[in-house]
C-alpha positions as CSV (number, residue, x, y, z in Angstrom):
1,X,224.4,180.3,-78.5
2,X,227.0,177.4,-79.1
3,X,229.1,178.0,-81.7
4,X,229.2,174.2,-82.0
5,X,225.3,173.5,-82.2
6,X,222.4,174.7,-84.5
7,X,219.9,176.9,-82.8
8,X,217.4,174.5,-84.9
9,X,216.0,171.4,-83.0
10,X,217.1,168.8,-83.8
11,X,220.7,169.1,-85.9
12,X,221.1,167.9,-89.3
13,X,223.7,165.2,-88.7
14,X,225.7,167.2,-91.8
15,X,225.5,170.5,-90.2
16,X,228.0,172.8,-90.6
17,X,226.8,176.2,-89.5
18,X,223.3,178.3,-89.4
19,X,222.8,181.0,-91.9
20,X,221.5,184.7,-91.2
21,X,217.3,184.9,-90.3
22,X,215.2,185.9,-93.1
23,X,214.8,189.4,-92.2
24,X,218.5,189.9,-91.0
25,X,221.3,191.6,-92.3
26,X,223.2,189.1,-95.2
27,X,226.9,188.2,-94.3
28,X,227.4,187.9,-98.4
29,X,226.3,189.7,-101.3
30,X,223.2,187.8,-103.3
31,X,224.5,185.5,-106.2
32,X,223.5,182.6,-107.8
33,X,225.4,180.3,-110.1
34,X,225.3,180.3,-113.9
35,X,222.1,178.4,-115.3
36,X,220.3,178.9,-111.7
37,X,217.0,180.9,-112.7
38,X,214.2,179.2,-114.6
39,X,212.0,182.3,-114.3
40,X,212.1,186.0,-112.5
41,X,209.9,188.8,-111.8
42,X,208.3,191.0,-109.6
43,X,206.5,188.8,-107.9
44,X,207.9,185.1,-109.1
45,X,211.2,183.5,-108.4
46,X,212.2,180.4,-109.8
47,X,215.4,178.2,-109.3
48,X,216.1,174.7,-111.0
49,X,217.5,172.2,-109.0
50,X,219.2,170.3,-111.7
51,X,222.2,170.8,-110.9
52,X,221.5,169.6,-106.9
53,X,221.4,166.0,-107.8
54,X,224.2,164.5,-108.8
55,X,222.0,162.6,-112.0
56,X,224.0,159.9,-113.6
57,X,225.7,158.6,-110.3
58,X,222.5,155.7,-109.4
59,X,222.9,154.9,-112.7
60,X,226.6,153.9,-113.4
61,X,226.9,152.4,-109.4
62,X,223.1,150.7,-110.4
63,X,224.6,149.5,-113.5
64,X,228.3,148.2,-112.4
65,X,226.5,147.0,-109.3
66,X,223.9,145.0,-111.4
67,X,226.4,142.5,-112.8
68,X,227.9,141.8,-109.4
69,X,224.3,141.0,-108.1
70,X,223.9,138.7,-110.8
71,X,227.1,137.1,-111.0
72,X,226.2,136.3,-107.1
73,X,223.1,134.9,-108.0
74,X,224.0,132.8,-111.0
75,X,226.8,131.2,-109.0
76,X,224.4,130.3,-105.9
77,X,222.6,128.8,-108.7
78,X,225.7,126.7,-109.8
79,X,226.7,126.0,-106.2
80,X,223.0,124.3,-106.1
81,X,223.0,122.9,-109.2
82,X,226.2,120.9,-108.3
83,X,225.4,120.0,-104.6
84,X,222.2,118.9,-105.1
85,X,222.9,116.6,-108.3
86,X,226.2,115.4,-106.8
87,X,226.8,113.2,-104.0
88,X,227.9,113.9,-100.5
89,X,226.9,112.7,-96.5
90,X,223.2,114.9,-95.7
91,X,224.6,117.0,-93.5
92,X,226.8,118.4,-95.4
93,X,225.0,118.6,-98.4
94,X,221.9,120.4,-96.4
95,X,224.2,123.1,-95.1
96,X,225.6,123.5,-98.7
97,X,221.9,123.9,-100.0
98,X,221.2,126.4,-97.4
99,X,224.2,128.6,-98.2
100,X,223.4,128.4,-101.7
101,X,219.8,129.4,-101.4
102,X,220.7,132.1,-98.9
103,X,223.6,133.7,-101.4
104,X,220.8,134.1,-104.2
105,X,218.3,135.6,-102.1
106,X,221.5,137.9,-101.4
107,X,221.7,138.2,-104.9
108,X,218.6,138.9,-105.7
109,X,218.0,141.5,-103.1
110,X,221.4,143.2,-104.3
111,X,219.8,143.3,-107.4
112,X,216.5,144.5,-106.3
113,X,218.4,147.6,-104.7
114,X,220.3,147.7,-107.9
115,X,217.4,148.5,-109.5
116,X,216.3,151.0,-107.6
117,X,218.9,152.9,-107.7
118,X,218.9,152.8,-111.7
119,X,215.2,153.8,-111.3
120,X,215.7,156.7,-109.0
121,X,217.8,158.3,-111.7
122,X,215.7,157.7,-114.9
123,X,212.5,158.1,-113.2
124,X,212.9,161.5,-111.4
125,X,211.7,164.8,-113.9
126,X,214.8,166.3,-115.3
127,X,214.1,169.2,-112.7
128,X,212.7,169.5,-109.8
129,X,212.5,173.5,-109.0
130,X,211.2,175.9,-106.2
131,X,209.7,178.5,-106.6
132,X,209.6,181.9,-104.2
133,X,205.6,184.0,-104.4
134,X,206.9,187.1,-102.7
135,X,203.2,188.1,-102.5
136,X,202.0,185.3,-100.8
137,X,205.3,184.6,-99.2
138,X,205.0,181.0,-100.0
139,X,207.6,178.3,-101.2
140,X,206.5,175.7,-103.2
141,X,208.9,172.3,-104.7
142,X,208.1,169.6,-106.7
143,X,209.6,166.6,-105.0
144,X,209.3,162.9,-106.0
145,X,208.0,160.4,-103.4
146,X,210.7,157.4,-103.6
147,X,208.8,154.2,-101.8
148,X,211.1,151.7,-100.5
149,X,209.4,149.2,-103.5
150,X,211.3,149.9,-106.8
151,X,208.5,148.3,-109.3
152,X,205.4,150.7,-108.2
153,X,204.9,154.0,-109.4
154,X,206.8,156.5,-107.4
155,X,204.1,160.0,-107.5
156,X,205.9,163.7,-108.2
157,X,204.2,165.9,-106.0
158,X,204.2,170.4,-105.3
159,X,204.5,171.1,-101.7
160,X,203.6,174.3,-100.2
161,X,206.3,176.3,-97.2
162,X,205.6,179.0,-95.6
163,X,208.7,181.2,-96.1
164,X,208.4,183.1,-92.1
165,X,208.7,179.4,-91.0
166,X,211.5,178.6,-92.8
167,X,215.5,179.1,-91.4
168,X,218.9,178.4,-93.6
169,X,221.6,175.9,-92.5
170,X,224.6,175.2,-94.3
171,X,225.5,171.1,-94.1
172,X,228.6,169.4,-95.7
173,X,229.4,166.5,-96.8
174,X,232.8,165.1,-97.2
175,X,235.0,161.8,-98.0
176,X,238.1,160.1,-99.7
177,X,237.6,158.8,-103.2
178,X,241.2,156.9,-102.9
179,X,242.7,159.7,-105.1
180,X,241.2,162.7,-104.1
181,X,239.3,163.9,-101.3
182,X,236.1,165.4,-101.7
183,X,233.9,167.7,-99.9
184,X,230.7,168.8,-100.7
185,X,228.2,171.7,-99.5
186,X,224.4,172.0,-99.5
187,X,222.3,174.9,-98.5
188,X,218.9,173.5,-96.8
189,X,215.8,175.2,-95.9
190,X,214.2,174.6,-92.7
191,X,211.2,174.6,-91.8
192,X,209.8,175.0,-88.4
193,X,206.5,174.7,-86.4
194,X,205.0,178.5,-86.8
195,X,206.9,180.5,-83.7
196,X,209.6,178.1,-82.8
197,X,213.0,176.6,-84.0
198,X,211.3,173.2,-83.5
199,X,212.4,171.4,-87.4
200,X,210.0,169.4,-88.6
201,X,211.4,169.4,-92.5
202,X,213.7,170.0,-95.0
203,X,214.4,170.8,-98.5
204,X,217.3,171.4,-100.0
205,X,217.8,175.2,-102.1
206,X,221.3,174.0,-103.3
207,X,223.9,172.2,-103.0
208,X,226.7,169.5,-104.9
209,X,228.9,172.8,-104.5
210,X,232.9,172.8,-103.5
211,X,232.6,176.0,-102.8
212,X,231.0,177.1,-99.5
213,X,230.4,180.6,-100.1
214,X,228.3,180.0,-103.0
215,X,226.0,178.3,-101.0
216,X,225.4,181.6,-98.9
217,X,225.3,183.3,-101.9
218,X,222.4,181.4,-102.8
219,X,220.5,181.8,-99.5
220,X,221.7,185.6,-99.4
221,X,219.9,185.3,-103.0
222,X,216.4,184.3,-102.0
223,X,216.4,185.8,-98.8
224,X,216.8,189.5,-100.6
225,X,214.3,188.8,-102.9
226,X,211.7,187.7,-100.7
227,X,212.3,190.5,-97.8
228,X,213.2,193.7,-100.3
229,X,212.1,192.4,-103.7
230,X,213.5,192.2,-107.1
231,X,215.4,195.2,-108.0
232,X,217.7,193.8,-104.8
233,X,218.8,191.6,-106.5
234,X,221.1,190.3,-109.2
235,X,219.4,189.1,-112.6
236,X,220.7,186.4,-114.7
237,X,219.5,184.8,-117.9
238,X,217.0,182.3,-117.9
239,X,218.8,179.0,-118.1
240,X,219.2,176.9,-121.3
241,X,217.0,174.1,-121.7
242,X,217.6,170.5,-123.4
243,X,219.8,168.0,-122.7
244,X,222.9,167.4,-125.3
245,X,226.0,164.8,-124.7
246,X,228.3,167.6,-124.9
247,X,226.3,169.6,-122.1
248,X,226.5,166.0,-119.7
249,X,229.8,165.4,-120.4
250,X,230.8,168.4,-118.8
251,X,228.3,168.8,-116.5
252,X,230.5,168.3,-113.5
253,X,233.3,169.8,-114.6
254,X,232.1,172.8,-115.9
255,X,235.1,174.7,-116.3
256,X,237.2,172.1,-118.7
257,X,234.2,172.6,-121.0
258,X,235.5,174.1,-124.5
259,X,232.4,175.8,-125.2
260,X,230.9,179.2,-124.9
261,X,229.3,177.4,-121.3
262,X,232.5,176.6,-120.7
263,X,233.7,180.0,-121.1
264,X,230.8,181.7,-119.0
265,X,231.6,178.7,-116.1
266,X,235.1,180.1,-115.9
267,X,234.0,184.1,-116.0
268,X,231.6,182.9,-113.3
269,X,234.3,182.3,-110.8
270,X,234.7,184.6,-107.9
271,X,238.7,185.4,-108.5
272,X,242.0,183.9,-109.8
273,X,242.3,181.1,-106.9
274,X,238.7,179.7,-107.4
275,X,239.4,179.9,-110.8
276,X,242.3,177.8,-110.7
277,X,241.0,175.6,-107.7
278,X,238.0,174.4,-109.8
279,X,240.0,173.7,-113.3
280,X,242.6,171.5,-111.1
281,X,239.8,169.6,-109.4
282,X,238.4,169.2,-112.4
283,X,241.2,167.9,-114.0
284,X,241.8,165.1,-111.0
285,X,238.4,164.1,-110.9
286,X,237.5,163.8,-114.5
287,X,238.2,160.2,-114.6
288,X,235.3,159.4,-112.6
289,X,233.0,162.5,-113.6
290,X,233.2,162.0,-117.6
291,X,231.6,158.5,-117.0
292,X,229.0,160.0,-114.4
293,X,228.5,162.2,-117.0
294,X,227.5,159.8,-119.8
295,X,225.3,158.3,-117.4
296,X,223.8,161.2,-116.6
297,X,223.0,161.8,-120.5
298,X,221.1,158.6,-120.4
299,X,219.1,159.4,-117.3
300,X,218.3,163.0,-118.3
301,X,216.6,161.6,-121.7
302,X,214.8,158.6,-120.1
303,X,213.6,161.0,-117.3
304,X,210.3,163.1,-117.7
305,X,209.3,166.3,-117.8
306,X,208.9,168.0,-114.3
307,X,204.8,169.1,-114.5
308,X,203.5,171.8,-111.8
309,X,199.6,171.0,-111.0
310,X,197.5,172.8,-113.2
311,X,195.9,175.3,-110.6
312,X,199.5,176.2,-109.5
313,X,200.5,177.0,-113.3
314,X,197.6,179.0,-113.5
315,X,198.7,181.1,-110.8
316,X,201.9,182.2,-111.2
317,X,202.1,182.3,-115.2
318,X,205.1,181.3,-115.6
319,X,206.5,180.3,-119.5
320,X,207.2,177.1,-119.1
C-alpha cells in the first residue's frame, strides 16, 4: 500500500493518513476531549459535535462582509443615479449604465452569500451529535441539509451508517492567518459500499483540533467501544449544557479560561509541551478568537435545539 495514497477510493482532497480497521489493533490508547460525551452506557454512545464547527466564524465574516456588499451596491446606485441624470455622449453613458447595473447585481449577490453564511451559523441546532448502538452496530447523525437558496427552510435530518462499512481517515487542514499559521485536524468516518473500500460518504467524528493525536484518540475511542464494549473504555462526565458569554468567549481558547473549565482544559492536556503549546497559541490567536467567540455567543442563542425523531428517542432512551 502507498504510503502516499488512501486505500479508500476516491481520496479526500485533505487527507492526511488512514486510521487502524475497526476490528484492528489501536495505535493509541482511547480518549476523548473534555465535554465530548452527551450520554454512555452499555449499549449507547453519544458524542456532541459542538465543538467540530467552528460556530461564530459565518457570522462575524457574514456580518463584516455584509457592509462591504452593501457599500458596493449603494455606490452602483450613486454611479447610476449620477450617469443617468447627468449628461454625456450615449456611448459612454450606456457603458457607464451597464457597469453600474452589473456592480449591484455584484452587490447584491455578495450580499445574498452574506446572508447565508449568517444563516448557516444561527440556523444550525446548537449540536449536532452521533450516536454509536453497539447492539445494532449502527451510527446515526443529525445533520442539516444547507440548499444553495438561503431564504427557504433548510430541514435537520438523522441518518443511519452501518458501523462494518465505515473506515477512519485523518484529514488536515492548514493556512497562514498573516500572523500565525494554522493547522487544523479532523477525524472523518467513511463509509463504504458493503465489502469494498469504494467511499460513497462522509461524516465527520471530530475535528477543529491542533493536535493530531487527539484525533486518533477519538477514533481509537469509538472503535473500542463498538468492537469490546464499554468497560474498554474511558468514562467521562456528561458534558455541561447552556450556553453563557463567559463559556463562548473562551470557547477557542480553552486553556486561557480562568475558570474551573479553564482549569480542567489545562489538566486535560497530554504533558508539559502540549500544555504550553496550546496556552501560547492561545495567547497569539486570541485577537481573532475572542471576537469569533462573541459571535459565536450570538449564534448559539439564536440557534435551535438539536431534536432526534421521535421513534429514534424512543429507542435508545437517552436523557435528553
Amino acid at each position: 500500500m502507498d504510503a502516499h495514497r488512501s486505500k479508500l477510493s476516491p481520496q479526500d482532497p485533505q487527507w492526511r493518513r488512514d486510521l487502524p480497521e475497526r476490528d484492528q489493533r489501536q495505535e493509541v490508547a482511547p480518549g476523548l476531549g473534555i465535554e465530548s460525551v452527551n450520554w454512555l452506557d452499555a449499549r449507547w454512545l453519544e458524542l456532541t459535535r459542538e465543538t467540530t464547527y467552528m460556530r461564530g466564524v459565518l457570522l462575524l465574516f457574514g456580518l463584516a462582509s455584509a457592509g462591504g456588499a452593501i457599500t458596493i451596491s449603494i455606490l452602483a446606485i450613486w454611479l447610476l443615479r449620477i450617469e443617468i441624470l447627468g449628461g454625456g455622449t450615449a456611448p459612454i453613458k450606456i457603458g457607464v449604465v451597464f457597469f453600474g447595473f452589473l456592480m449591484f447585481l455584484v452587490g447584491l449577490g455578495f450580499l445574498a452569500f452574506c446572508f447565508r453564511m449568517i444563516r448557516t451559523d444561527i440556523t444550525m441546532p446548537r449540536d449536532l451529535p452521533l450516536r454509536f448502538d453497539r447492539e445494532q452496530r449502527k451510527v446515526y447523525s443529525l445533520e442539516q441539509k444547507r440548499l444553495w437558496n438561503p431564504f427557504v427552510t433548510w430541514p435537520v435530518m438523522a441518518r443511519e451508517w452501518n458501523w462494518d462499512d465505515v473506515h477512519g481517515i485523518l484529514t488536515r487542514y492548514a493556512g497562514f492567518t498573516g500572523k500565525a499559521y494554522i493547522q487544523r485536524f479532523h477525524v472523518l468516518m467513511v463509509l463504504c459500499k458493503p465489502g469494498t473500500l469504494e467511499a460513497v460518504d462522509t461524516i465527520v467524528l471530530e475535528g477543529n483540533s491542533q493536535i493530531e493525536v487527539d484525533m486518533e484518540r477519538t477514533w481509537s475511542y469509538v472503535c473500542t467501544f463498538m468492537e469490546r464494549g464499554v468497560d474498554h473504555v474511558p468514562h467521562y462526565p456528561v458534558r455541561r449544557q447552556g450556553v453563557s458569554l463567559r463559556r463562548s468567549l473562551f470557547q477557542y481558547i480553552r486553556p486561557l479560561d480562568p475558570t474551573q473549565e479553564g482549569r480542567e482544559a489545562r489538566a486535560s492536556a497530554s504533558g508539559p509541551i502540549d500544555l504550553w503549546f496550546s496556552i501560547i497559541l492561545s495567547v497569539l490567536l486570541a485577537w481573532i478568537y475572542v471576537p469569533i467567540g462573541l459571535c459565536h455567543y450570538i449564534a448559539m442563542r439564536l440557534a435551535p435545539e438539536p431534536k432526534w425523531p421521535a421513534n429514534m428517542e424512543e429507542q435508545a432512551g437517552i436523557a435528553s
